[in-house]
C-alpha positions as CSV (number, residue, x, y, z in Angstrom):
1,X,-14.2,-16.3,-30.8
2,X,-11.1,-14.7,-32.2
3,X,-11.1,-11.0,-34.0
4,X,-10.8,-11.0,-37.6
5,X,-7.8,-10.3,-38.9
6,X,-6.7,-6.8,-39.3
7,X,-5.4,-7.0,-43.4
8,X,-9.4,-7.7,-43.9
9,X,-11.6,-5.4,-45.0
10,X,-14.0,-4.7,-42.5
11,X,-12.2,-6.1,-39.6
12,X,-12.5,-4.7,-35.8
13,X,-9.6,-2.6,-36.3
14,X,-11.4,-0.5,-38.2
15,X,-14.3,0.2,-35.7
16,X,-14.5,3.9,-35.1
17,X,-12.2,5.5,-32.5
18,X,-15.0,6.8,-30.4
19,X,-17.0,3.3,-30.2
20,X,-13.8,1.7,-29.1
21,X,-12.8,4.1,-26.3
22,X,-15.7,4.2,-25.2
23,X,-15.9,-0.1,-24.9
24,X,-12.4,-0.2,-23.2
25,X,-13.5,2.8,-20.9
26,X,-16.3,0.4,-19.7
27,X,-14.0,-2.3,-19.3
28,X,-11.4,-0.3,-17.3
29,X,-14.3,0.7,-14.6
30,X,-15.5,-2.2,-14.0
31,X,-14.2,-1.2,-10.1
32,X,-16.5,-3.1,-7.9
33,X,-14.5,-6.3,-9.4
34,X,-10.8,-7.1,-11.1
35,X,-11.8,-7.4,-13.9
36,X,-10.1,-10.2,-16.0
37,X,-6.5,-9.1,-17.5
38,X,-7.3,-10.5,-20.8
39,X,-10.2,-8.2,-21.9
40,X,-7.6,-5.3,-21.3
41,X,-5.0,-6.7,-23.2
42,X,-7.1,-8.7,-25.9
43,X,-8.3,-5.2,-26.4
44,X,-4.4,-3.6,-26.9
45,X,-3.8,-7.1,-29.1
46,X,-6.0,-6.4,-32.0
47,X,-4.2,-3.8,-34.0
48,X,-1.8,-1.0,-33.4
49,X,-4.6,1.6,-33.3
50,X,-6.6,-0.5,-30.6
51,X,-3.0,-0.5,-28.5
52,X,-2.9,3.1,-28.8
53,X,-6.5,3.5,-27.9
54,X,-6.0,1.2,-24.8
55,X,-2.9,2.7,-23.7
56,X,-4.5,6.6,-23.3
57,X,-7.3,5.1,-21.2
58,X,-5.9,2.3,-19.0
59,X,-3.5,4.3,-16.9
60,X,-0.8,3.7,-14.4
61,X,-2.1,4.4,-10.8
62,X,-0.1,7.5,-10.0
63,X,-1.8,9.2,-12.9
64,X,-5.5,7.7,-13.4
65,X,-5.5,6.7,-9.5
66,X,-7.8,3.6,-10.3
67,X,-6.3,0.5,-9.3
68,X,-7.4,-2.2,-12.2
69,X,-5.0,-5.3,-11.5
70,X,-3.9,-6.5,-8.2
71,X,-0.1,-5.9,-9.4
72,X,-1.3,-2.1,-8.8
73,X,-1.5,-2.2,-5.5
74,X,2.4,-2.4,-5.2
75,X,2.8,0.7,-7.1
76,X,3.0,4.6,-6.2
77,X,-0.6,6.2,-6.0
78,X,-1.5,9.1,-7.3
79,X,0.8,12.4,-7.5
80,X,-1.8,15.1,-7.4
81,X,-4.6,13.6,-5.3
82,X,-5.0,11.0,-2.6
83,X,-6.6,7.5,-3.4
84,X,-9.3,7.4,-1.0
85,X,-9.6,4.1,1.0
86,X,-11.7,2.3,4.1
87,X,-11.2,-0.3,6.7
88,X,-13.4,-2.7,8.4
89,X,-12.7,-4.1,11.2
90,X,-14.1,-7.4,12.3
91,X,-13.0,-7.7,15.8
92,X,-14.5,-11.3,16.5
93,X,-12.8,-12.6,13.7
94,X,-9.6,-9.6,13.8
95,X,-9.9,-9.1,10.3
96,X,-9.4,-5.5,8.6
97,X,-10.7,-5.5,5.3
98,X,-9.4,-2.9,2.4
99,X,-11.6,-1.1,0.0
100,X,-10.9,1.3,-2.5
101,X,-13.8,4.3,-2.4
102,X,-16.4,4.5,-5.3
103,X,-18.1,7.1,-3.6
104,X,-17.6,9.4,-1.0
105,X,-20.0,7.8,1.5
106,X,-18.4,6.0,4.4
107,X,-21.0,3.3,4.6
108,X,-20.3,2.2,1.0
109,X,-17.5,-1.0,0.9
110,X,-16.7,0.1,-2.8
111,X,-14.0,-2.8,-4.6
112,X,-12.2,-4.7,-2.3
113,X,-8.5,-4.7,-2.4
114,X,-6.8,-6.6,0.2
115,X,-7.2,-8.4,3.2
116,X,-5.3,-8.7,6.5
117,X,-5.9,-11.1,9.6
118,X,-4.4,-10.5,12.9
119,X,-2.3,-14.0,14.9
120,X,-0.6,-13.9,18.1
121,X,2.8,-15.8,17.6
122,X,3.8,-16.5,21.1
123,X,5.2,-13.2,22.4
124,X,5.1,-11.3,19.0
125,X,1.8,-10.3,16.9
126,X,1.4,-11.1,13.1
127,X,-0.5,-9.2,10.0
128,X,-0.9,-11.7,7.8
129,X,-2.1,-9.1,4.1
130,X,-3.7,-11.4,1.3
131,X,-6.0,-10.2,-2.1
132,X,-8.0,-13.0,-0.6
133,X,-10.5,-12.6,2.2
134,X,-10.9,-15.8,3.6
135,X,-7.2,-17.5,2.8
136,X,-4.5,-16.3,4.9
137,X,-1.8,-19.1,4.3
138,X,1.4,-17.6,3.9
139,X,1.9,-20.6,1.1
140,X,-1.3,-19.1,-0.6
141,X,-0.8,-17.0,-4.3
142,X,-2.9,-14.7,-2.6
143,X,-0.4,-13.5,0.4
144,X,0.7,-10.2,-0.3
145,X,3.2,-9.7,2.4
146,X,3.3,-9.3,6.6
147,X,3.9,-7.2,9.4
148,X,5.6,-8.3,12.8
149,X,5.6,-6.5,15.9
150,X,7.8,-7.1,18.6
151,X,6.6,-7.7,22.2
152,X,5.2,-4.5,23.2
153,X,3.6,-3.8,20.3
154,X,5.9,-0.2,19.1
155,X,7.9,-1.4,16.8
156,X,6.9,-3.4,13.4
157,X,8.7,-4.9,10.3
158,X,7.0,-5.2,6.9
159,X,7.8,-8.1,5.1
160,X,7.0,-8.3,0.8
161,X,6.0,-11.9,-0.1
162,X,8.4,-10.8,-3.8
163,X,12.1,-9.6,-3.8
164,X,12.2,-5.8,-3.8
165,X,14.8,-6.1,-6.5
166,X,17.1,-8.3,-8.5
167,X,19.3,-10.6,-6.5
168,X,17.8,-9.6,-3.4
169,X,17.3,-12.6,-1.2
170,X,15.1,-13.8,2.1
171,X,15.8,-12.0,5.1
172,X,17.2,-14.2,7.9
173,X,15.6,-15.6,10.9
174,X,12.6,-17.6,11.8
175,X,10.3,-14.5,11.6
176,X,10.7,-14.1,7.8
177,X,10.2,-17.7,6.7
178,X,6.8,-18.7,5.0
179,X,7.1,-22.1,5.5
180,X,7.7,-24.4,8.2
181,X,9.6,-26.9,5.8
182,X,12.5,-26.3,3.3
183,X,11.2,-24.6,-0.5
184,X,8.0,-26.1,-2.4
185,X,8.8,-24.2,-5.7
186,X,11.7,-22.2,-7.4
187,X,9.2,-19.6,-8.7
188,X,8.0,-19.2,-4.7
189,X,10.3,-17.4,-2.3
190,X,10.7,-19.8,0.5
191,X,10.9,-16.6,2.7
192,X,9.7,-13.0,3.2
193,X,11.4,-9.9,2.8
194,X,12.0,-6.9,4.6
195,X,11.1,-3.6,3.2
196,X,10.4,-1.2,6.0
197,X,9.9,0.0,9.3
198,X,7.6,1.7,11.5
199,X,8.0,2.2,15.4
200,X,5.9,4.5,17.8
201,X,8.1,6.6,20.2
202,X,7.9,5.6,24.3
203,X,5.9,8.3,26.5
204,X,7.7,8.2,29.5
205,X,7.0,11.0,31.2
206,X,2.8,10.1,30.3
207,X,2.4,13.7,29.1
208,X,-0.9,14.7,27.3
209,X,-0.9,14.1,23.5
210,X,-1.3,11.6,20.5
211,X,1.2,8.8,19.4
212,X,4.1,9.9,17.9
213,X,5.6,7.9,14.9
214,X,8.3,7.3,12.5
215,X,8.0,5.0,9.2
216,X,10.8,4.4,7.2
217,X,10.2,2.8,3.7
218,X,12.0,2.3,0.4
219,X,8.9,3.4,-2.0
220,X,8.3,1.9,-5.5
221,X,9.5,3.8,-8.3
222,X,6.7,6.0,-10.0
223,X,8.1,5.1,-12.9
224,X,6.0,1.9,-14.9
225,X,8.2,-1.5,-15.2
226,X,9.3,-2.0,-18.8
227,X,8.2,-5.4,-19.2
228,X,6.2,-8.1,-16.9
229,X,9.2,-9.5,-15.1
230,X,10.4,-6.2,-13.9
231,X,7.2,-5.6,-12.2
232,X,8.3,-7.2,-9.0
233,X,11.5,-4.9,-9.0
234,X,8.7,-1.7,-8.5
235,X,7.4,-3.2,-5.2
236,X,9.3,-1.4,-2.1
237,X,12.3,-2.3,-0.4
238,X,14.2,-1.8,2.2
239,X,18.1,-2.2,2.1
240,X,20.2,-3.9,-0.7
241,X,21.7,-6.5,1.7
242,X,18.6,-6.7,3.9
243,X,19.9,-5.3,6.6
244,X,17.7,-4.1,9.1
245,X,18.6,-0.1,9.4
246,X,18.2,2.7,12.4
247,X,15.7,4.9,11.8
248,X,17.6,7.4,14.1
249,X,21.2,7.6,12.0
250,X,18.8,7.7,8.5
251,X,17.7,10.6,9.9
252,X,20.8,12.4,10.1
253,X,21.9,11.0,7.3
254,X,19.6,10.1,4.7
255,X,21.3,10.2,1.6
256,X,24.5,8.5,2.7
257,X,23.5,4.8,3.4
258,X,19.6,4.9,2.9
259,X,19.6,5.3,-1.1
260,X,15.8,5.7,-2.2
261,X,14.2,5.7,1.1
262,X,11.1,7.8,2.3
263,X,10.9,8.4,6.0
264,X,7.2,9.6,7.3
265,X,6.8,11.3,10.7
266,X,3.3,11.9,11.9
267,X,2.4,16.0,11.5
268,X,1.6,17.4,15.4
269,X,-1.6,18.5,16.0
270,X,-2.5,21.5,18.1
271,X,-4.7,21.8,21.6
272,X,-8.2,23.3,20.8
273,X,-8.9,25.4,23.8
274,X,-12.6,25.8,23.0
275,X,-13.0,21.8,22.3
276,X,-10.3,21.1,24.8
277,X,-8.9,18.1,22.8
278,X,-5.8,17.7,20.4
279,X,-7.2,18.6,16.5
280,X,-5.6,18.2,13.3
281,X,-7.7,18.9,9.6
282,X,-9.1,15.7,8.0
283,X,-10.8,17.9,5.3
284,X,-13.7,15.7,6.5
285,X,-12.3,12.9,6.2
286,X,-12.2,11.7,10.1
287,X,-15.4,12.2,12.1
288,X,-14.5,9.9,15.4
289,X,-11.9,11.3,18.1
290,X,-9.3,8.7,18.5
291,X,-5.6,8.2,19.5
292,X,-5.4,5.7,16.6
293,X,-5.9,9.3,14.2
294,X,-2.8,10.5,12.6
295,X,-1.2,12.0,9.4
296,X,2.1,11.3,8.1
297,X,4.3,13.4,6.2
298,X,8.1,13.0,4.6
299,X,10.7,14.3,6.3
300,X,13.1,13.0,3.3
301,X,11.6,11.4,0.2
302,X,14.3,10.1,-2.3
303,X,12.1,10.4,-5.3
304,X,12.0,13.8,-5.2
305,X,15.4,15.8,-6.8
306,X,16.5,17.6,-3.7
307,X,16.1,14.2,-1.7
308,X,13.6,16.2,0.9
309,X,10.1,15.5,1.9
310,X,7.5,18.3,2.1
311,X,6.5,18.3,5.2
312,X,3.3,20.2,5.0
313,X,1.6,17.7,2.3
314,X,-0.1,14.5,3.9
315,X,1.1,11.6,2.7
316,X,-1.2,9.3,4.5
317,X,-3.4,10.0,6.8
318,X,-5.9,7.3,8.6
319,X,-8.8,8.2,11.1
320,X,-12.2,6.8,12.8
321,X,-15.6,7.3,11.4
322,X,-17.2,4.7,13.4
323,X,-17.3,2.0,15.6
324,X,-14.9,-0.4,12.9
325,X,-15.0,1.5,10.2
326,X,-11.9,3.6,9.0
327,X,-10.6,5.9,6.2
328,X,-7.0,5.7,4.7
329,X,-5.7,8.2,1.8
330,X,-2.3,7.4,0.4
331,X,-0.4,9.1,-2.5
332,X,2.8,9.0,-4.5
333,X,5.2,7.7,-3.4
334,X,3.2,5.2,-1.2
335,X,1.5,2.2,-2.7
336,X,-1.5,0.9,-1.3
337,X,0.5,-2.2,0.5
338,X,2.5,0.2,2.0
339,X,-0.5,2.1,3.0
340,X,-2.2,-0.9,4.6
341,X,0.6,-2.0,6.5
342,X,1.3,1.0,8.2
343,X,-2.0,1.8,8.9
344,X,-2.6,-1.9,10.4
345,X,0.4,-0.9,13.0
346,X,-2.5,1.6,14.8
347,X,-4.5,-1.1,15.9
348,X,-4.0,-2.7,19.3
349,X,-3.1,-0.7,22.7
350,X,0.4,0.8,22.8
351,X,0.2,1.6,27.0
352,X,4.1,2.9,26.3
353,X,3.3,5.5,23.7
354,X,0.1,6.7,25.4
C-alpha cells in the first residue's frame, strides 16, 4: 500500500517527529538480519521531513559503527571505536564464518556478515569471501572478493570481485580470473582485482617469538559516495595500473608511488618473566595463547594529513577464545572485507615464520 500523498491533510508526513524516529530506529536495528533496503529508503521517500529524520538516524559505518547493508562492509569502520567481530571456524568443512557482535559474549554468533571457504588450487591455497554461507562460486552475486597465497603459505594477494575505481581493469594472469570461459555479462567483471598485500616475514634463525607481519592496503575513503554508482569506487584498491607493488620500497617511500595506501605492521609484544610467554593487552578481548594472536598498527596511513600511521592505536587486532572461535576488531580506515581477509591469512601453519 502506498503512503498518502504529502499535499493531503492528514498524510504520514505529518506523523509526529518522535513517533517516526523512533519507527526508523527499530528498522535500522534490526541487526540479527539485513534488513530489506526498501523499508529504509521508503522511509527517506515520503516527504522531505521523513528524509531528514532518516538521514540523522541511519548512519554511515565510520560514525554509527552498525553495518545495515551489505555495501557497508566495504566501507571504513568506525573512527573512535573498534567494530567488534567473531570467527567460526568449521574445520571439517574449512569454513570461517563472520559475525558482527550484538553482545559482548563470545558464545553469541550475533548478525552474520560474510562467509569465506578455504580450496587448495594445486600448489597455491584459495579464500574464496561471499555474503552467502553456503554458495562460494566465484560467478555467484554473493562473492565478495579472494585471497591467494603462494606456495608456502607467507605471502597473500586480496582480490575485490568490483573495480577499486573508475577505469581500473582485471588484473592479469590465471589467478585473477572468475571464470573459466570468456565474460557472461558486461555489468560482471570477468576477473578479480588486486587491492592489497599481506606477507609474514621468514624466521631463519628459528628464534623465540610470534609471527611478524606486514599488510599493505589502499583503504576506502571515509568519506560516503555521492550517489549509488560511485559506491564501488569507495571499496579498497591497490595501484592505479594494477601493478603488483614491494612492500619493502613503500616503506621507504610511501608517499612517492603508493598514493592513499595504509601499511599495518603487527605491534611486538613483550616476554612475561613471571608467565614466561610472549604477552600483548587484548583489553580482554583474547583469552586463548596462540601464535595466530596479533595486533596491527599503521606505520603510514594516507588518510591521515601528515600521511603517518599512529603506531600505538590498534588498528586490527584478531586473537583465540576457543577451540574455533575467534575475535576480530577493525576501525577506520579498515573495512570489514579488509578485516576478514587479513585475518583469514593467520590460518594454516607457516613452519618459515615460526
Amino acid at each position: 500500500m502506498l503512503p498518502p500523498s504529502s499535499d493531503t491533510p492528514g498524510s504520514w508526513s505529518a506523523m509526529l517527529p518522535e513517533l517516526l524516529g523512533e519507527i526508523i530506529r527499530r528498522v535500522e536495528e534490526s541487526e540479527d538480519q539485513w534488513p530489506q533496503r526498501r523499508d529504509v529508503v521508503t522511509c527517506a521517500c515520503v516527504s522531505k521531513k521523513w528524509r531528514g529524520i532518516t538521514q540523522d538516524i541511519v548512519k554511515f559505518p565510520n560514525n554509527s559503527g552498525k553495518i545495515t547493508f551489505p555495501s557497508c562492509l566495504k566501507l571504513p569502520g568506525p573512527r573512535e571505536f573498534s567494530n567488534q567481530c567473531l570467527i567460526k571456524r568449521n574445520k571439517k568443512t574449512s569454513t570461517f564464518y563472520l559475525y558482527l557482535s550484538l553482545t559482548p559474549s563470545f558464545t553469541d554468533k550475533g548478525k552474520f556478515l560474510l562467509a569465506a571457504r578455504r580450496f587448495r588450487t594445486g600448489a597455491y591455497t584459495e579464500y574464496i569471501i561471499s555474503l552467502d554461507a553456503d554458495d562460494f562460486s566465484q560467478g555467484s552475486n554473493a562473492y565478495v572478493g579472494k585471497l591467494r597465497s603462494d606456495f608456502l603459505g607467507t605471502n597473500f594477494t586480496v582480490y575485490d570481485s568490483q573495480p577499486p575505481h573508475n577505469g581500473a581493469k582485471p588484473s592479469n594472469g590465471k589467478a585473477s580470473r572468475r571464470f573459466a570461459s570468456k565474460q557472461i555479462s558486461p555489468q560482471v567483471p570477468a576477473g578479480n582485482f588486486e587491492v592489497g598485500h599481506v606477507s609474514y616475514k621468514f624466521n631463519l634463525l628459528k628464534s623465540r617469538g610470534p609471527r611478524r607481519m606486514v599488510s599493505t592496503l589502499r583503504c576506502p575513503s571515509s568519506s560516503p559516495p555521492s550517489s549509488p554508482s560511485s559506491s564501488s569506487s569507495s571499496s579498497t584498491g591497490l595501484c592505479s595500473d594494477q601493478k603488483p607493488c614491494d612492500v619493502t620500497k613503500m616503506m621507504k617511500k610511501p608517499n612517492k608511488d603508493g598514493s592513499g595506501f595504509t601499511i599495518l605492521k603487527n605491534k611486538a609484544p613483550r616476554w612475561h618473566e613471571h608467565l614466561q610467554c610472549w604477552c600483548l593487552n587484548f583489553h580482554g578481548r583474547v583469552t586463548v595463547a596462540s601464535v595466530k594472536n596479533f595486533q596491527l598498527a599503521a606505520t603510514v596511513d594516507q588518510s591521515q594529513p601528515s600521511g603517518k600511521g599512529d603506531e600505538e592505536t590498534v588498528l586490527l587486532q584478531f586473537g583465540k577464545v576457543g577451540d574455533d572461535t575467534f575475535t576480530m576488531d577493525y576501525r577506520q580506515p579498515l573495512s570489514a572485507f579488509q578485516a576478514f581477509a587479513i585475518c583469514l591469512t593467520s590460518f594454516g601453519t607457516k613452519l618459515a615464520c615460526e
